[in-house]
VEXVO-655130 format. One record per residue (C-alpha): residue number from 1; residue in three letters; z, y negated, x negated. Coordinates in nm, 3 decimals, decimal comma. Layout:
N
{NUM ALA {Z Y X}}
...
***
This chain:
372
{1 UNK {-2,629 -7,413 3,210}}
{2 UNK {-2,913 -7,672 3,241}}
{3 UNK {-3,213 -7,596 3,398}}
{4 UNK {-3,526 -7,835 3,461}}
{5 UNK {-3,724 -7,726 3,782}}
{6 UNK {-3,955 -7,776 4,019}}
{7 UNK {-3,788 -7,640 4,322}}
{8 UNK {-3,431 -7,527 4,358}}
{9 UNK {-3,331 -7,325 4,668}}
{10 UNK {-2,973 -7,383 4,768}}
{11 UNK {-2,828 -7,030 4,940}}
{12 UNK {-2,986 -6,707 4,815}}
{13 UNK {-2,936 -6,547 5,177}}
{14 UNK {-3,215 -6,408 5,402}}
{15 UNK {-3,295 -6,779 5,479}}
{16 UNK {-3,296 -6,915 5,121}}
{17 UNK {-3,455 -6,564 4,916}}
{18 UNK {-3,719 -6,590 5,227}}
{19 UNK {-3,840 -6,944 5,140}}
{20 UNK {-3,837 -6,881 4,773}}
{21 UNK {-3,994 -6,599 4,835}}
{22 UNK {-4,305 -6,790 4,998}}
{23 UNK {-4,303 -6,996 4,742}}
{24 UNK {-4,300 -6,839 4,410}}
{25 UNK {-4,652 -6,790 4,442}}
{26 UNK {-4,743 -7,145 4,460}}
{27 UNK {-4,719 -7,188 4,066}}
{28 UNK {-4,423 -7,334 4,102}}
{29 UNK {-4,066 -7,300 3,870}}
{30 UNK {-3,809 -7,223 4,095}}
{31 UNK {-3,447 -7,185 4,092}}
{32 UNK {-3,191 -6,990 4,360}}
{33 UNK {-2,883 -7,128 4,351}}
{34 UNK {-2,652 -6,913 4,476}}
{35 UNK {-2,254 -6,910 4,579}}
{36 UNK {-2,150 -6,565 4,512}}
{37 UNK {-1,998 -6,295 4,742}}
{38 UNK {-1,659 -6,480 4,794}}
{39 UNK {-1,926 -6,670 5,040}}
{40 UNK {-1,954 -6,675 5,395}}
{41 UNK {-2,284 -6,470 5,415}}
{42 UNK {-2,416 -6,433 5,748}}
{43 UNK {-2,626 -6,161 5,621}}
{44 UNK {-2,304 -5,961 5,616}}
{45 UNK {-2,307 -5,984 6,004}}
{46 UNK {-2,722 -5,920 6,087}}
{47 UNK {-2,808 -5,624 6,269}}
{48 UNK {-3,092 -5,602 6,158}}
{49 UNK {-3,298 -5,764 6,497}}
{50 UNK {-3,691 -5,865 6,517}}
{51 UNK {-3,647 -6,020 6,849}}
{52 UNK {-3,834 -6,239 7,032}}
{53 UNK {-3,741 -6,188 7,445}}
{54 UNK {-3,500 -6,483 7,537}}
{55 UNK {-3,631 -6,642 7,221}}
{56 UNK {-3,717 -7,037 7,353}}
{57 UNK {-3,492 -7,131 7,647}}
{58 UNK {-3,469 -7,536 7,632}}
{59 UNK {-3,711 -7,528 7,336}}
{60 UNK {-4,056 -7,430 7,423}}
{61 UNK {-4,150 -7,421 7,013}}
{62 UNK {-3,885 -7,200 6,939}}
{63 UNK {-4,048 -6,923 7,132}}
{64 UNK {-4,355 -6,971 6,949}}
{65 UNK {-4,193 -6,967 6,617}}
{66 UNK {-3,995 -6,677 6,707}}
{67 UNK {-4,348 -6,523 6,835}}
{68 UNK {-4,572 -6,582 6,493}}
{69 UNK {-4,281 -6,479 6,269}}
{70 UNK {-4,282 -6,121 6,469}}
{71 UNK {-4,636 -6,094 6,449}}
{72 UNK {-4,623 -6,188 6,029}}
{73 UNK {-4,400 -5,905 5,976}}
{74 UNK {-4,603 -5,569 5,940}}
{75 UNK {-4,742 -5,848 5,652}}
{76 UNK {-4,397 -5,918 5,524}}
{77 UNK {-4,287 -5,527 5,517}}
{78 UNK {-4,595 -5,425 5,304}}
{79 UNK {-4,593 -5,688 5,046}}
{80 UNK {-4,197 -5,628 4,977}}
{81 UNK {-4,292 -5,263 4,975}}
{82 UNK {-4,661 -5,328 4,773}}
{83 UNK {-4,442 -5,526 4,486}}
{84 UNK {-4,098 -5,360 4,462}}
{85 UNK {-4,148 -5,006 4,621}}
{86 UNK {-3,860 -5,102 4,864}}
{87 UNK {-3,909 -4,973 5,256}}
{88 UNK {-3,692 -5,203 5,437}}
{89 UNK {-3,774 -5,007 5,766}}
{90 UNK {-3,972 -5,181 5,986}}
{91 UNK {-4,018 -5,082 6,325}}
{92 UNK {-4,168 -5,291 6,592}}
{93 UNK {-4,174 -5,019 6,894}}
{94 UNK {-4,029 -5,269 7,127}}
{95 UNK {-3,680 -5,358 7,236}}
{96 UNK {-3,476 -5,356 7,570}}
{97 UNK {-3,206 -5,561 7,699}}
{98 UNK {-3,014 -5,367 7,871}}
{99 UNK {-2,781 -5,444 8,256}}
{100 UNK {-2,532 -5,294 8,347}}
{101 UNK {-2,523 -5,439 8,716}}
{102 UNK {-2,745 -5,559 8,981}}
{103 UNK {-2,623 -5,977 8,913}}
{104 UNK {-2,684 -5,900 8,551}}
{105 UNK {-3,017 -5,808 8,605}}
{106 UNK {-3,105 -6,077 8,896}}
{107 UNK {-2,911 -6,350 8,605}}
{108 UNK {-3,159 -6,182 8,335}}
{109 UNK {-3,449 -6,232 8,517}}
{110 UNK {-3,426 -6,570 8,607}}
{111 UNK {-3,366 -6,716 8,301}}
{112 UNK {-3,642 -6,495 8,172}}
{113 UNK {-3,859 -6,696 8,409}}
{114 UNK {-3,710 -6,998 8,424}}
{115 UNK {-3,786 -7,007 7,988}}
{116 UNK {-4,156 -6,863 8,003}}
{117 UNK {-4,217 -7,165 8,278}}
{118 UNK {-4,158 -7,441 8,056}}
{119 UNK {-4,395 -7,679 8,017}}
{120 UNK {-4,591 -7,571 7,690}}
{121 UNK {-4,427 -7,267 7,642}}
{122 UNK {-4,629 -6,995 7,467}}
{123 UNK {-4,596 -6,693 7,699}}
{124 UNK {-4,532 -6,325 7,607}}
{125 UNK {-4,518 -6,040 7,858}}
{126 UNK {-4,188 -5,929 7,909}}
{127 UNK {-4,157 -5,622 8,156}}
{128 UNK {-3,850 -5,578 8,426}}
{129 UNK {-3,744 -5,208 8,434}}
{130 UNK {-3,564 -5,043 8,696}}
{131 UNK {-3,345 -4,797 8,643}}
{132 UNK {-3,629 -4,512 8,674}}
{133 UNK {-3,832 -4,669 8,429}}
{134 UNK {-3,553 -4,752 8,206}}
{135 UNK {-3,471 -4,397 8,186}}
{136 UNK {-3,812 -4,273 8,089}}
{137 UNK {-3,770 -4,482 7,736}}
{138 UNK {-3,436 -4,384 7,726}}
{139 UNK {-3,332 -4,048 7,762}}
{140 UNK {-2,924 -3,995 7,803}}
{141 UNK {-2,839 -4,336 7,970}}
{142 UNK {-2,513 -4,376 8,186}}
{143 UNK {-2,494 -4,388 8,550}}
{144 UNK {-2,381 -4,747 8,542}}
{145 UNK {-2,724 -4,899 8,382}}
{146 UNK {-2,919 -5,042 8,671}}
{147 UNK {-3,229 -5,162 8,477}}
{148 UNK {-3,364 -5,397 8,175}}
{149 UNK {-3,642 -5,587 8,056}}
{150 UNK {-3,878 -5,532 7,801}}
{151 UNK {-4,056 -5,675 7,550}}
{152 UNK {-4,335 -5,556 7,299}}
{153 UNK {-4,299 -5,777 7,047}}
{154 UNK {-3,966 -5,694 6,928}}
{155 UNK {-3,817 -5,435 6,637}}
{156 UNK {-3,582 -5,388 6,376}}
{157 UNK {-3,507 -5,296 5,985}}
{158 UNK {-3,317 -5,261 5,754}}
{159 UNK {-3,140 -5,567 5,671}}
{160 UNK {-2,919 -5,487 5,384}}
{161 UNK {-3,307 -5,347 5,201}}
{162 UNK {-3,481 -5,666 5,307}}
{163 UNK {-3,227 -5,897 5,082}}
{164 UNK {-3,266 -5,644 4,806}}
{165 UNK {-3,633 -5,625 4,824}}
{166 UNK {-3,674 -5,997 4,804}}
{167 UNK {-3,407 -6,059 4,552}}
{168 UNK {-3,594 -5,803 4,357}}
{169 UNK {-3,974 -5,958 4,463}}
{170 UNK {-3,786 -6,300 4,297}}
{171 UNK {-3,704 -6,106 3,968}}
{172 UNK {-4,046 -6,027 3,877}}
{173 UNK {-4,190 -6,297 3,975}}
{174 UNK {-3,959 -6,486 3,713}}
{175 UNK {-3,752 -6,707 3,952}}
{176 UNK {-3,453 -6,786 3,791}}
{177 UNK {-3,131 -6,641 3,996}}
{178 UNK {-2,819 -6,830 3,959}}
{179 UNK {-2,538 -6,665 4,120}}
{180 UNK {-2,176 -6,775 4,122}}
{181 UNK {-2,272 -7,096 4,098}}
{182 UNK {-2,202 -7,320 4,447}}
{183 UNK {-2,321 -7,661 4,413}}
{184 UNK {-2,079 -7,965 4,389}}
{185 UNK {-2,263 -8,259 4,392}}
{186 UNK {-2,594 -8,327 4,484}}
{187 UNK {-2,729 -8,676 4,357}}
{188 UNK {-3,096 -8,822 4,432}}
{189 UNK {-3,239 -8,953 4,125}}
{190 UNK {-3,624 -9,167 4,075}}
{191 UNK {-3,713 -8,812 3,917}}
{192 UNK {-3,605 -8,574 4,141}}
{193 UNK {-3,208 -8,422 4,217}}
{194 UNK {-2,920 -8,373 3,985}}
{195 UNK {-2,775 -8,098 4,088}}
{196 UNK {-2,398 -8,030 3,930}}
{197 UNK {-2,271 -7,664 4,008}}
{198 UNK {-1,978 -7,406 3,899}}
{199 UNK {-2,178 -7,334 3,643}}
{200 UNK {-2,297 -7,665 3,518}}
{201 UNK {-2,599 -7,862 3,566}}
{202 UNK {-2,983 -7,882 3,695}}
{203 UNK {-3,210 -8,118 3,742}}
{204 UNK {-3,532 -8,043 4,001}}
{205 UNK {-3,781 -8,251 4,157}}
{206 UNK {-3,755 -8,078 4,529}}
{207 UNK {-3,444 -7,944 4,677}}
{208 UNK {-3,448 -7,702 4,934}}
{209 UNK {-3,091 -7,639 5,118}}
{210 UNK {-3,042 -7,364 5,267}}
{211 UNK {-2,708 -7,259 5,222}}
{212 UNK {-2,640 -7,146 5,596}}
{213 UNK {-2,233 -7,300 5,672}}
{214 UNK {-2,209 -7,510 5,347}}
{215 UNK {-2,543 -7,703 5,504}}
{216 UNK {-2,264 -7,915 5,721}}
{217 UNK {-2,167 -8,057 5,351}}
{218 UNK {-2,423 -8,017 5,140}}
{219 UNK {-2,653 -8,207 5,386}}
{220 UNK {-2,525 -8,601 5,391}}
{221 UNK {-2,588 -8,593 4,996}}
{222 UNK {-2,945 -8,629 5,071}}
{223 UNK {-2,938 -8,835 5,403}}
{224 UNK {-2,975 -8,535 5,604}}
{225 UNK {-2,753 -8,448 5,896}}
{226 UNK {-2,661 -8,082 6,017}}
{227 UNK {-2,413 -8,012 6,245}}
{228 UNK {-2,387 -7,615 6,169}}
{229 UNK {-2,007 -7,413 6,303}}
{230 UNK {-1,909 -7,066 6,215}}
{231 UNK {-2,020 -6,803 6,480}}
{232 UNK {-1,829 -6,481 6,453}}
{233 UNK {-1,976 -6,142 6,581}}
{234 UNK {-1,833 -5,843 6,533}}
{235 UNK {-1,992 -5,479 6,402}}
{236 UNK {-1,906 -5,089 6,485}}
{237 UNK {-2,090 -4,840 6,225}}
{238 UNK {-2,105 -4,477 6,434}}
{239 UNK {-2,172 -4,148 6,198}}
{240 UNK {-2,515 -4,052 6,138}}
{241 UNK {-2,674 -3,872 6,426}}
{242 UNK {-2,981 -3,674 6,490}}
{243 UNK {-3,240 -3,911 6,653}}
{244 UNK {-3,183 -4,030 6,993}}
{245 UNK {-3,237 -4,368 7,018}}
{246 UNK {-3,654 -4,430 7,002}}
{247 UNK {-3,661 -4,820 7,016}}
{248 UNK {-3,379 -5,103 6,947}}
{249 UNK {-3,141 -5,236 7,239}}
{250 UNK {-3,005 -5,564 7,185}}
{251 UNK {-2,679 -5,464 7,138}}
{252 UNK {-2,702 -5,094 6,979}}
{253 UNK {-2,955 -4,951 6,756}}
{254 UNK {-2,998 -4,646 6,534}}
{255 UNK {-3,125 -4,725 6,195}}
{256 UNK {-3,400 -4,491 6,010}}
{257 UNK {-3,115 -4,268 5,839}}
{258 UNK {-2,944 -4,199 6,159}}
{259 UNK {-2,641 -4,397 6,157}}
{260 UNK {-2,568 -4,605 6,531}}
{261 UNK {-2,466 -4,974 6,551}}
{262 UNK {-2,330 -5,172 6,805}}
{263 UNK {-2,297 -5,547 6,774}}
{264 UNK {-2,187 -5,714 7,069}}
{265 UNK {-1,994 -6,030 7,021}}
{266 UNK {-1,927 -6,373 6,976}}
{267 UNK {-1,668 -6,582 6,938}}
{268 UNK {-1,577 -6,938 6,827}}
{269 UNK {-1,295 -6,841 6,602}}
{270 UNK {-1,344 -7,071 6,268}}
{271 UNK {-1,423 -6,917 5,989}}
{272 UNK {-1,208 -6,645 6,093}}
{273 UNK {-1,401 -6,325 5,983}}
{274 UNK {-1,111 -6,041 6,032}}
{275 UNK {-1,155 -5,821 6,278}}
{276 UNK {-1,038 -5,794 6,699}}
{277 UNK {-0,948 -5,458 6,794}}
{278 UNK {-0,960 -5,593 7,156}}
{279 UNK {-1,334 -5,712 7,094}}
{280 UNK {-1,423 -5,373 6,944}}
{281 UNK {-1,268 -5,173 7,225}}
{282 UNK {-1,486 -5,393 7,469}}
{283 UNK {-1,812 -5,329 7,245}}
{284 UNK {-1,745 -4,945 7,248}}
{285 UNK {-1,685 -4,890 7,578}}
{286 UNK {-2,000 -5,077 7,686}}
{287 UNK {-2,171 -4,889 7,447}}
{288 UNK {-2,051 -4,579 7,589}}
{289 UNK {-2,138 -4,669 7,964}}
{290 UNK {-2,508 -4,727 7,822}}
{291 UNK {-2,476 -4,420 7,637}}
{292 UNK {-2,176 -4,140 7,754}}
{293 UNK {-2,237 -3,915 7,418}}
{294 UNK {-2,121 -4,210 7,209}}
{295 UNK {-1,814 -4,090 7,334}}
{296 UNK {-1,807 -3,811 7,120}}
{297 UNK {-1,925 -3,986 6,809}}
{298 UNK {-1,716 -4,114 6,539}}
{299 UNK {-1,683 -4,480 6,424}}
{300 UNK {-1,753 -4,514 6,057}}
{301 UNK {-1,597 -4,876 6,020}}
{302 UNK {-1,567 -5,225 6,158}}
{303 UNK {-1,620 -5,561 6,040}}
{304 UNK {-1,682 -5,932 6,139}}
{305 UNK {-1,931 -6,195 6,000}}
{306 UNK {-1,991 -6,565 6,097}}
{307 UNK {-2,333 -6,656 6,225}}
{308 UNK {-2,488 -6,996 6,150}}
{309 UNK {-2,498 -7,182 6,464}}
{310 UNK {-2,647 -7,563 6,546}}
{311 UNK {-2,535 -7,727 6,890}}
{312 UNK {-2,834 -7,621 7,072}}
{313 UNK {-2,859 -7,252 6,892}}
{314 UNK {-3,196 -7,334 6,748}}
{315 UNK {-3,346 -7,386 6,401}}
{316 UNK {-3,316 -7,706 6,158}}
{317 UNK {-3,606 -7,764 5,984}}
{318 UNK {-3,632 -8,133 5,807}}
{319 UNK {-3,718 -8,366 5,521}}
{320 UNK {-3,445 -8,685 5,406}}
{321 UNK {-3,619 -8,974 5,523}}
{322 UNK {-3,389 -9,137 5,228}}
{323 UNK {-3,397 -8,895 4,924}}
{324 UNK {-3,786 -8,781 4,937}}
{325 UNK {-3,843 -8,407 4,824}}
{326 UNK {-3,466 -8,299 5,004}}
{327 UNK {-3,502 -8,083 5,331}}
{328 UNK {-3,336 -7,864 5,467}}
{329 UNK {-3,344 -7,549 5,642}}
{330 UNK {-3,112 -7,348 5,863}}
{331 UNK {-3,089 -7,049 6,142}}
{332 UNK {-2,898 -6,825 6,274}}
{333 UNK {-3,205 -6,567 6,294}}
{334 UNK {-3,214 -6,459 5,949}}
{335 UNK {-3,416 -6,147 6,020}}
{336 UNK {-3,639 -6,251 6,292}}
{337 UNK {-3,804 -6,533 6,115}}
{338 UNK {-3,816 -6,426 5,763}}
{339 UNK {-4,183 -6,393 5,804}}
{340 UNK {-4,215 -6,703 5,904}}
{341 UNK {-3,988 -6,850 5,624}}
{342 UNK {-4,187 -6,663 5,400}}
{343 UNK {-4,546 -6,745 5,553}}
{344 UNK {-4,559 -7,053 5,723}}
{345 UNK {-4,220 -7,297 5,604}}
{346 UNK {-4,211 -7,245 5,276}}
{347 UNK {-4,587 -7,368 5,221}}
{348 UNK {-4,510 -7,618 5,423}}
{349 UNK {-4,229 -7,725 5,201}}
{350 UNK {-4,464 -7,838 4,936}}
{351 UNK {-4,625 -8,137 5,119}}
{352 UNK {-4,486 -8,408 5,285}}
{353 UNK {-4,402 -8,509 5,563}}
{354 UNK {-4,360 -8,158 5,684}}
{355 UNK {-4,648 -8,121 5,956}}
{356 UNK {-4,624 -8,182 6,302}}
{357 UNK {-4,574 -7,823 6,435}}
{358 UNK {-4,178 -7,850 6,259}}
{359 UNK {-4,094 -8,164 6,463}}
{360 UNK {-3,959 -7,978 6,705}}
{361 UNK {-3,702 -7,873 6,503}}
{362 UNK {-3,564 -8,200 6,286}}
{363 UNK {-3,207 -8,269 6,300}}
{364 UNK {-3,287 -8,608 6,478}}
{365 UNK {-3,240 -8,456 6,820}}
{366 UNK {-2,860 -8,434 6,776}}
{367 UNK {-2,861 -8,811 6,642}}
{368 UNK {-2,720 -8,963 7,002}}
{369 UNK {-2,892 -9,313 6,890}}
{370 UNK {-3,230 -9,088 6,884}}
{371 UNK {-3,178 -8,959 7,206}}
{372 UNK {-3,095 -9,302 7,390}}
***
């Protein structure tokens, strides 16, 4: 295998297909270089989220971000469905966050506030239900709930259809798909990247990494430094029920074919991705004091995934100040911000230096010598 290219994306993930999906309309040839399923995909562990409440604490421009992506992706859902016929289920009703006592709630809401009060913070409304209110949007809930908040901004879909709808989008737009083929070595040359993978070689004159976990390697080839650990969460699949569940909670949510999810974990376990029964017991019977008729429904199956997560749980965005034309780009928001992967980064990509509004989110604020 040798390929010459313009662009190769590293990680053909939500992150990765996302950016190459932006970008295969810039006349560009691009290549997706992609590890196989023996990888650690963190798509494996999505569930399927649009959210934006919470979205920003400590970083101001990661609420914004968060905020335009959500708003790009009623544009997303109809050009995946426009090009490849694939629904990936959008659905931006709204989502709650759910408490189950009265110090949850008070905790909530002041870090609610405390975020939407930093200086330059882009505000959204975010609404504080009680338990009366609560129970008007959502019919069945336990006695234990006490109240939520609110957001209009947020959704959910269909993750597993958005990676196959933009794998597919990629296809026909003639951008070649490399799987099984994790990169080795990644060498700047005066013409571009050499690129030397499982299955051979590549040269391209932009390299995009976005390989999620094998960032924290594949990174200080190109002078680029991100500090990325495994994450794990944990999943429950419930049978398919009849609709009862009108909007997404941010820790259960019923999908369009009637099949219930609860996700409702983390853990700093490694790249351990086997399951806890412990942790699952604890996510059903939460689950069940939000909603008692869970009680009665069956678990499908169970598994675990590792998230991508930086030090400060934010987004890397950057170009090598040493190997021009290598950046890099990682989250642990897959979902969420494939619009703005799609829309807004992946333009971006093409120019440099990246423009101002990504400063925010350079790997330089971990470098300590920065910070001092």
């Amino acid at each position: 295998m040798t390929h010459d290219v313009d662009t190769a994306i590293v990680g053909g993930g939500l992150v990765g297909a996302a950016i190459a999906f932006g970008l295969r309309g810039l006349g560009r040839r691009l290549a997706v270089l992609d590890e196989g399923d023996n990888a650690f995909r963190a798509a494996r562990g999505n569930f399927g989220l649009i959210w934006v409440q919470g979205k920003g604490q400590d970083l101001a421009a990661y609420g914004a971000w968060t905020q335009s992506s959500a708003r790009a992706w009623p544009e997303l859902a109809r050009e995946l469905l426009s090009l490849t016929g694939i629904d990936v289920a959008l659905a931006q009703p709204g989502g709650i966050h759910v408490c189950l006592t009265q110090d949850e709630l008070d905790a909530r809401v002041e870090r609610l506030r405390a975020m939407l009060a930093q200086e330059g913070f882009e505000r959204y409304d975010v609404d504080i239900l009680d338990r009366s209110a609560l129970a008007q949007r959502l019919p069945g809930l336990g006695p234990d709930v006490v109240g939520g908040t609110y957001c209009a901004l947020d959704g959910h879909c269909n993750p597993l259809r958005l990676l196959r709808a933009m794998h597919t989008a990629l296809a026909y737009s003639d951008v070649r798909y490399l799987p099984d083929a994790p990169v080795r070595t990644l060498e700047h040359r005066d013409d571009g990247f050499a690129i030397q993978t499982a299955r051979g070689a590549l040269r391209a004159r932009q390299v995009v990494l976005a390989a999620g976990l094998g960032n924290a390697r594949l990174a200080p080839m190109v002078g680029l430094h991100t500090p990325v650990v495994p994450n794990q969460g944990q999943l429950i699949a419930l049978e398919r029920v009849r609709p009862f569940l009108p909007l997404p909670l941010e820790t259960i949510r019923q999908t369009d074919d009637g099949t219930v999810l609860v996700g409702d974990a983390q853990a700093d376990r490694g790249c351990d991705d086997a399951v806890s029964t412990g942790v699952l017991s604890a996510m059903a019977a939460r689950a069940i004091q939000v909603f008692p008729a869970l009680r009665d429904v069956r678990m499908v199956r169970a598994w675990a995934a590792l998230r991508v997560m930086t030090p400060d749980g934010h987004p890397i965005y950057a170009q090598s100040p040493s190997c021009p034309g290598a950046f890099v780009a990682t989250c642990h928001s897959g979902v969420t911000l494939a619009a703005a992967h799609a829309y807004l980064l992946a333009p971006a990509l093409t120019g440099a230096p990246l423009p101002p509004s990504m400063a925010p989110f350079t790997d330089r604020r971990f470098d300590v010598r920065q910070a001092a």
